[in-house]
C-alpha positions in Angstrom: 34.2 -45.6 1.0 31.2 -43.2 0.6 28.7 -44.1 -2.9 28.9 -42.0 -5.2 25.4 -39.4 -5.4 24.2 -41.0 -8.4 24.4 -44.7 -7.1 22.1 -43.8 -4.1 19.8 -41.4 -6.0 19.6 -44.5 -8.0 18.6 -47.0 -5.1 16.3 -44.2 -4.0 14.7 -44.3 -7.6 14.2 -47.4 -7.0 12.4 -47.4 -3.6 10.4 -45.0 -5.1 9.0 -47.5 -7.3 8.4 -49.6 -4.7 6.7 -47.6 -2.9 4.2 -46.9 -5.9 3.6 -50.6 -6.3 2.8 -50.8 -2.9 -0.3 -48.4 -3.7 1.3 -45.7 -1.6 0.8 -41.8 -2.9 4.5 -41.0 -2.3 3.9 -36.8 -2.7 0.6 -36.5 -0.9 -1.4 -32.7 -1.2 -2.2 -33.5 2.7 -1.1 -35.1 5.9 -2.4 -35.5 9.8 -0.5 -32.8 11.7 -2.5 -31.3 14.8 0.8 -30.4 16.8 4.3 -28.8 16.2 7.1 -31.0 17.9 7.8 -28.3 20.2 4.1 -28.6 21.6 4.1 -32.4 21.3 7.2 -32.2 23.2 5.2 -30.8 26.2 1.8 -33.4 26.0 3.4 -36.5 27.8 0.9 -38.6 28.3 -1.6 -37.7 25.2 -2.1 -38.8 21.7 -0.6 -36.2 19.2 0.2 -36.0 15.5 3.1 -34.7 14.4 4.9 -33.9 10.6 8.4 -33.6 9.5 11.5 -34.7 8.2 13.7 -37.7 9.3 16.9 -36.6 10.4 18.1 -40.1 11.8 17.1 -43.9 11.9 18.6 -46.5 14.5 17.6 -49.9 15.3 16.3 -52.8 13.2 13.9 -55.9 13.0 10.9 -55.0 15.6 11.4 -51.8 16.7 13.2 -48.5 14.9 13.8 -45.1 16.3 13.8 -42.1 14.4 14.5 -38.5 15.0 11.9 -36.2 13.4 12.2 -32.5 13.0 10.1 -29.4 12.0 11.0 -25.8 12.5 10.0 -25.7 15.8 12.5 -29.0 17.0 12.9 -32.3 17.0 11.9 -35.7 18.5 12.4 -39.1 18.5 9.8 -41.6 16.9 9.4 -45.1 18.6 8.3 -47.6 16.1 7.2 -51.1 16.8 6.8 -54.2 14.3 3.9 -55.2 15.9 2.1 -51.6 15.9 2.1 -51.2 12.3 -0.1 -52.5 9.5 1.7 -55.1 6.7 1.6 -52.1 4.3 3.2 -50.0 6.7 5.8 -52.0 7.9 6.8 -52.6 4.2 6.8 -48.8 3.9 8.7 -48.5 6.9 12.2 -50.3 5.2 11.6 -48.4 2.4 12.0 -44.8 4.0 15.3 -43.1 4.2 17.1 -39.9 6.0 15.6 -36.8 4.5 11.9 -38.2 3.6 8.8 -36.7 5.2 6.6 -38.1 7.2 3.5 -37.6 9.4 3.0 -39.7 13.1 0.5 -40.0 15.3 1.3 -41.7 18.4 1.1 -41.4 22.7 3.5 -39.0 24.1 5.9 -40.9 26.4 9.3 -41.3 28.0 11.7 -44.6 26.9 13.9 -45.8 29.2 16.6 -44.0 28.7 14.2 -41.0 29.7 13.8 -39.3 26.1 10.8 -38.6 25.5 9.1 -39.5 21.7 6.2 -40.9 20.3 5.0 -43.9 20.4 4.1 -44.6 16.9 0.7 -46.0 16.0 0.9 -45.0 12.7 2.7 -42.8 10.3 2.1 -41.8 6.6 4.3 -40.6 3.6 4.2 -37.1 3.0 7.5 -37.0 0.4 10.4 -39.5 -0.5 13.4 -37.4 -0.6 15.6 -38.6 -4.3 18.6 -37.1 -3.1 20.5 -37.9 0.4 21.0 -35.3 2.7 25.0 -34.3 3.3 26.9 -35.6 6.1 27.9 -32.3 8.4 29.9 -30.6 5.4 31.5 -33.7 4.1 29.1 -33.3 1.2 29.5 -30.0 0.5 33.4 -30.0 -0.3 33.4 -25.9 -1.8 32.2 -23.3 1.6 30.6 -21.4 -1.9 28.1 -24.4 -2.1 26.2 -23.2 1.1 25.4 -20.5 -1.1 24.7 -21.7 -3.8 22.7 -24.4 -2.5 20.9 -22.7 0.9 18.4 -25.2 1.3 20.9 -27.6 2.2 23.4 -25.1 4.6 19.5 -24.8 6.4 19.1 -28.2 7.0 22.1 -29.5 8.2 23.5 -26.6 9.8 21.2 -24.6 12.5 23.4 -21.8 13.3 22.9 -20.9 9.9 18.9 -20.9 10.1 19.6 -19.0 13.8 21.0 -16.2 12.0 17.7 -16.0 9.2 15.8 -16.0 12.0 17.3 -13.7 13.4 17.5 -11.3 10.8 13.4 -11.9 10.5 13.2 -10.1 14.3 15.7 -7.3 13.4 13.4 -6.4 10.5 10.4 -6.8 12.4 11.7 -4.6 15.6 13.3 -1.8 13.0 9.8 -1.4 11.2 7.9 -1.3 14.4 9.7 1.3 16.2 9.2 3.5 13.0 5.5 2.9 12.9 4.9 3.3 16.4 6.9 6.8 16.0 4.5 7.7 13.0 6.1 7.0 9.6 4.3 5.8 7.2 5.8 2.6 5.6 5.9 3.2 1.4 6.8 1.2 -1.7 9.1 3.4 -4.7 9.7 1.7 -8.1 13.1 -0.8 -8.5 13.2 -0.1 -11.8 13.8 3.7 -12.3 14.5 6.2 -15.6 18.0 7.8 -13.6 19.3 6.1 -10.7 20.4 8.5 -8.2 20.4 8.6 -3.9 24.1 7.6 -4.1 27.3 7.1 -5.9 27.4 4.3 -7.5 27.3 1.6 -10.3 23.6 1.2 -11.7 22.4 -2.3 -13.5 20.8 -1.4 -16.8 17.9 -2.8 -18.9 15.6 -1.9 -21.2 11.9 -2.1 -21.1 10.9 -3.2 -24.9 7.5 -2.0 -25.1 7.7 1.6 -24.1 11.5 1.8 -25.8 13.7 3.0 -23.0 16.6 1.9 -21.2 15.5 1.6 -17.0 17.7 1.2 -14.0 17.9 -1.1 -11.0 17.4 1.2 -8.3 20.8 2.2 -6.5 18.7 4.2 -3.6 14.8 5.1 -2.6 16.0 8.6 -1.6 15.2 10.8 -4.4 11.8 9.5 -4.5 11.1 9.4 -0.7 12.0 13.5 -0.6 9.0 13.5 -3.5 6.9 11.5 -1.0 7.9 14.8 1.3 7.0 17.4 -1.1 3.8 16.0 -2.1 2.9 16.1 2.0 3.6 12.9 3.9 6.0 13.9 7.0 7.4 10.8 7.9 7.9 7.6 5.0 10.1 5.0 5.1 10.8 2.0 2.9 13.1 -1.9 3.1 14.0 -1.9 0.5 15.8 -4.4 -2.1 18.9 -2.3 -4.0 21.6 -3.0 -6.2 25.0 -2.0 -7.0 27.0 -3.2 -9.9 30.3 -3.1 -8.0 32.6 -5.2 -6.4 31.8 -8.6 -4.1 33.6 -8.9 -1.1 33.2 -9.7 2.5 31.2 -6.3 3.3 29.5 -6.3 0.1 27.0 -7.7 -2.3 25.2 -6.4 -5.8 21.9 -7.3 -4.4 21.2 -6.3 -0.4 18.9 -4.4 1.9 18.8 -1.1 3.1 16.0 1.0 5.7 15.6 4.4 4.2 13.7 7.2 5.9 12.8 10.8 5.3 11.1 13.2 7.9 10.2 16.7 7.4 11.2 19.4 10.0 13.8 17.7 11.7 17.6 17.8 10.8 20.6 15.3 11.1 21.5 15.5 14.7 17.7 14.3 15.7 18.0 11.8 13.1 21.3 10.6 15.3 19.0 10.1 17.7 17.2 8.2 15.9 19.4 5.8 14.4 21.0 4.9 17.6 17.6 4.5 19.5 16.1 2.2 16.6 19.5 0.0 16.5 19.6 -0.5 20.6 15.6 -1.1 20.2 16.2 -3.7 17.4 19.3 -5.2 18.6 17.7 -5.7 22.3 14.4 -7.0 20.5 16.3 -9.3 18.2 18.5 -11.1 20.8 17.5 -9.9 24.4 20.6 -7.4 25.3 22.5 -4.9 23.3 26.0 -6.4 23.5 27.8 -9.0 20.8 31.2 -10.1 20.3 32.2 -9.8 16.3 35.7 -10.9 15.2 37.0 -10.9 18.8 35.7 -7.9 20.1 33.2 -7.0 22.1 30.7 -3.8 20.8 27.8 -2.9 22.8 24.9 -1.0 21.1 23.5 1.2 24.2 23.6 4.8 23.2 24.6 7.1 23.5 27.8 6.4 20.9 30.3 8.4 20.5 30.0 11.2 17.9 33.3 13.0 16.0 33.5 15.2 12.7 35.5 13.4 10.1 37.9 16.2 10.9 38.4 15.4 14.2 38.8 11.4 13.6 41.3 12.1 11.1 43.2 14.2 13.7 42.8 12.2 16.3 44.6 9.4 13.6 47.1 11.1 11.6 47.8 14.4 13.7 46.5 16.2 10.7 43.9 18.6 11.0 42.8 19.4 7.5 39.8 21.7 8.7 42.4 24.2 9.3 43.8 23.9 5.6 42.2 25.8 3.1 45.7 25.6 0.5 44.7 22.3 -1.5 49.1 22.0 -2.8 49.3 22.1 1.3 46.9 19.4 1.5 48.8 17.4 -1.2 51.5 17.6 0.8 50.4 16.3 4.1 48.6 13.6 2.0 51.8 12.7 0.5 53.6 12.7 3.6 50.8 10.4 4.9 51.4 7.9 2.4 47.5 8.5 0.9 46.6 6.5 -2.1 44.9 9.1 -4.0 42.7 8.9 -7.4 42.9 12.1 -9.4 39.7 13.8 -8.5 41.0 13.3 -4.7 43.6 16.2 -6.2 40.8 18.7 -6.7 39.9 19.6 -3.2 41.1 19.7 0.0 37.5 17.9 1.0 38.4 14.9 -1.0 41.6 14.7 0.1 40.2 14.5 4.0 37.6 12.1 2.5 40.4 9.6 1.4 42.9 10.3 4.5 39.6 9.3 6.8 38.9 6.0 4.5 42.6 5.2 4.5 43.5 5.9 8.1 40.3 5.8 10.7 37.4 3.9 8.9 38.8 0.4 9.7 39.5 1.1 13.6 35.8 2.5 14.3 34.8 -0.8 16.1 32.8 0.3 18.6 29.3 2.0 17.2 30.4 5.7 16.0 29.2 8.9 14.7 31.3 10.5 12.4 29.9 13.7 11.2 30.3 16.7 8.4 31.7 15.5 5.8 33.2 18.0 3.1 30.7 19.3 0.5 32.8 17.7 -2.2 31.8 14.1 -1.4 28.1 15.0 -0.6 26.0 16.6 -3.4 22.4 15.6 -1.6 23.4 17.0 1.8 22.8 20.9 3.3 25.8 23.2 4.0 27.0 23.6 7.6 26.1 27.5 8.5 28.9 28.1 10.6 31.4 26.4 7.9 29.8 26.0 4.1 33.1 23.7 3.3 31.3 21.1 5.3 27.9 19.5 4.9 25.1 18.0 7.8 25.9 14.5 7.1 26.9 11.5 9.2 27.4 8.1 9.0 27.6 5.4 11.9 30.7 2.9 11.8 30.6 -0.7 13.7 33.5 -3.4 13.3 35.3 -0.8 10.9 32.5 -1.0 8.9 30.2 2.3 6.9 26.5 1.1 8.3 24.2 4.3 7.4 24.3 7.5 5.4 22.3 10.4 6.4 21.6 13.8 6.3 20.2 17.0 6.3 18.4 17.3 2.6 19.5 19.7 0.5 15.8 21.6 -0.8 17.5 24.3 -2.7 16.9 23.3 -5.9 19.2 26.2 -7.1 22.1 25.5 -5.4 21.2 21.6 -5.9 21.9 21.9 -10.2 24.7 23.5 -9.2 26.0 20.1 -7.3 24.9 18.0 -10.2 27.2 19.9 -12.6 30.2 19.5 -9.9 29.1 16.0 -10.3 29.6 15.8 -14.0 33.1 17.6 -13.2 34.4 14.8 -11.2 32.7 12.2 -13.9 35.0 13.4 -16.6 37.9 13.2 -14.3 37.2 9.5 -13.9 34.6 9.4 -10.7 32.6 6.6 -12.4 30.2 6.4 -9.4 29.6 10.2 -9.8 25.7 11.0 -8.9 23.5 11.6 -12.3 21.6 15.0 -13.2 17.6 14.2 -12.1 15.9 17.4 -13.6 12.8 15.8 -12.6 14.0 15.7 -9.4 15.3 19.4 -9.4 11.8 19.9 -10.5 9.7 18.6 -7.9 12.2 20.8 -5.2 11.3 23.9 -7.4 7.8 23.2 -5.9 9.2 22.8 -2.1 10.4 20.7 0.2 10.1 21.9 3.7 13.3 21.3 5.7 14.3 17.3 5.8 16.5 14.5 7.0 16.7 11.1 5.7 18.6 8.0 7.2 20.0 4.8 5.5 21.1 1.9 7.5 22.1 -0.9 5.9 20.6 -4.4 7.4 22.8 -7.2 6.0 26.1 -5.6 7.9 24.1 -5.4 11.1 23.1 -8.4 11.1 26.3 -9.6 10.2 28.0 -8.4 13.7 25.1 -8.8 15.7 25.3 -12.9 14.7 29.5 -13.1 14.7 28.9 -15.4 17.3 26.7 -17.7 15.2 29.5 -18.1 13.0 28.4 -15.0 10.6 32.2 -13.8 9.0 30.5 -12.9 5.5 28.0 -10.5 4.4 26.9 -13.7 2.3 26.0 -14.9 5.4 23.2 -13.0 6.3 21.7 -13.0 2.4 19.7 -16.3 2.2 20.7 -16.3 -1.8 23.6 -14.1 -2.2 24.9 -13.4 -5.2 27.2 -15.8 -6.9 29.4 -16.1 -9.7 28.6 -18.9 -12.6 30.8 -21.8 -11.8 32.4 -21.5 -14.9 32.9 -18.0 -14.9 35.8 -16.3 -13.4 35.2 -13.2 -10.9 36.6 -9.5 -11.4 37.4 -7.7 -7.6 38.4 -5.0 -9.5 35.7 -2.7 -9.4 35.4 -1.6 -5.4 32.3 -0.5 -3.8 31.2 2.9 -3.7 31.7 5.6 -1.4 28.1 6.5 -0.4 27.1 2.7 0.1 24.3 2.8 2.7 24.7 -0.7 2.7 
């Protein structure tokens, strides 16, 4: 039967001690490390010294075996009795799984033909207090690899494989921007009027200048200033928050890339947004194709492009840009089965927003454009010419899953006020997650902004199909410290995330 954590953080205590009385610095500020285990790994033959933790320990009496690892790998540790000085060697029974050490040693093979160290002497560096799980067995809730990350890094390296992975797709998505020109740019977190999307806002208050602030929901509205006041090309990673619902696909807390570019509109920017993804995908794991939740989804472009009318068509048989009756759109929504709040019920737009959420969204597996969306559900985004019902906006699907919103900017700031008091319209109808009126905003377009698009892909749901096969199955997955509920506390999945994510 398995001790109970406190008995052996108490024996560890004790060696602790010990180790003290032994005149031994147990938390050293520096140690003897001239190689990484994956180089010492290739210096058969040579002297090296190596640093990390102790993952195992076999043998006893004269000679002991350890396996030590760093980030890079591990390796096994040959120590002999007869090597080792008294103080050592007394040291030596006192170390458990989980401590630190240094080792410097002769690179060699044992019999059995692994090659290790040969240990001439080893220091130190820090005595673990509490032991390491066993696989899982210590962890009994899955939440715990959450809540405690540190551990879920050590112990499981498919887990680390996907951080490290995320870490390249980053890396790849910011250099193909800078090597196409943007400029990369920093916009405030916390912000007077959140706006760039419909959605919950965190509030605070800032105490010394005596207003409330909000956590950012988007960088948008402040990027578009970026354009005004004459950069071309920005983007920004950023960090934004949503006080909405948590669920596989979504999390209070996660990341988004958001661009602006003058003089372009949104069918370059699906260009874009495909090219960047097959660049970063490719960069990130050498080829553009992963299997997510059984199915295989290949990121070459080009992807497949459809209006949302033309999805929901395609789905239902209903083509609602051909209805302009809204009580004969209530009817075919009806006949559909639709599930529709009351503000769906003020526009036929909204009522092929929900009938495309309902019926298509969750069957887009493989990457997908899905373009012009009805005006109604888009009060950033520029009017189609040929069709002023619809706006230039698109989003890209993967895995049934919304990963970017983008579009053409809307730079009338005319028409723009207009939108924010259509807005309000839907807020008193119930649309908690309608966008706020920014006259500062409206403003700064009074002065002009030249003809725009902006993109927002979210990072955390990429990364999330691109490392299925690493065991990824939860957008917690790919956050190292998602966010979590108090222990104590119980959770509300009420509140659903909102419709203009760009998560």
């Amino acid at each position: 039967m398995a001790q109970p954590i406190e008995e052996l953080r108490k024996i560890r205590l004790q060696k602790l001690e010990k180790i003290k009385k032994l005149g031994i610095n147990p938390y050293p500020a520096r140690c003897l490390r001239k190689q990484t285990v994956a180089q010492a790994l290739k210096m058969s033959g040579k002297e090296v010294a190596v640093a990390g933790r102790i993952m195992a320990i076999r043998g006893h009496g004269g000679i002991q075996f350890f396996d030590l690892r760093d980030e890079s790998g591990k390796m096994q540790l040959v120590i002999k009795r007869d090597q080792l000085s008294a103080i050592s060697y007394q040291l030596l029974a006192l170390l458990d799984i989980g401590d630190f050490i240094d080792a410097q040693g002769k690179v060699a093979k044992t019999e059995a033909g692994e090659i290790s160290v040969w240990v001439s002497d080893f220091h130190l560096l820090t005595k673990s207090i509490r032991p390491l799980p066993s696989g899982w067995y210590g962890l009994k809730n899955i939440e715990e690899k959450y809540r405690r990350r540190y551990l879920d890094l050590i112990i499981s390296p498919g887990s680390k494989k996907i951080f490290e992975i995320r870490s390249q797709i980053v890396s790849a998505l910011r250099e193909f921007l800078v090597r196409r020109g943007y400029y990369e740019v920093e916009t405030p977190v916390l912000q007077p009027l959140y706006g760039g999307g419909l959605a919950r806002p965190f509030k605070t208050y800032h105490n010394v200048l005596g207003i409330p602030l909000y956590l950012r929901i988007s960088t948008e509205l402040y990027l578009k200033r970026l354009i005004v006041g004459g950069f071309d090309k920005v983007f920004e990673i950023a960090k934004v928050f949503r006080n909405e619902g948590i669920d596989k696909n979504h999390n209070p807390e996660f990341t988004i890339l958001e661009t602006m570019e003058a003089y372009i509109d949104y069918e370059e920017n699906m260009k874009l947004v495909e090219e960047m993804t097959e660049f970063a995908v490719k960069k990130a794991i050498g080829e553009t194709k992963v299997i997510y939740e059984g199915n295989e989804i290949d990121f070459k472009t080009p992807w497949e492009r459809l209006t949302m009318s033309e999805a929901v068509k395609r789905s239902t048989g209903v083509d609602f840009s051909k209805i302009t009756d809204l009580k004969i759109a209530l009817s075919e929504a009806i006949r559909l089965g639709l599930k529709l709040e009351e503000y769906h019920k003020q526009a036929v737009g909204l009522i092929l927003a929900a009938a495309f959420e309902e019926r298509v969204e969750k069957a887009l597996i493989k990457p997908t454009f899905i373009y012009d969306f009805p005006i109604e559900t888009s009060p950033l985004a520029k009017r189609r010419e040929n069709d002023p019902r619809f706006v230039e906006r698109f989003e890209h699907f993967v895995a049934g899953m919304e990963m970017s919103n983008n579009y053409s900017e809307l730079n009338d700031p005319v028409e723009l006020g207009a939108r924010f008091r259509d807005e309000r319209k839907k807020e008193r109808l119930g649309d908690a997650e309608a966008h706020q009126t920014d006259e500062d905003f409206i403003e700064a377009m009074e002065y002009g902004m030249p003809p725009t698009s902006g993109i927002g892909p979210g990072i955390d749901r990429l990364v999330l199909v691109i490392c299925g096969e690493l065991g990824a199955q939860n957008l917690r997955d790919t956050i190292l410290f998602p966010t979590m509920r108090s222990q104590k506390a119980p959770i509300n999945n009420g509140i659903r995330g909102g419709r203009e994510t760009k998560i």
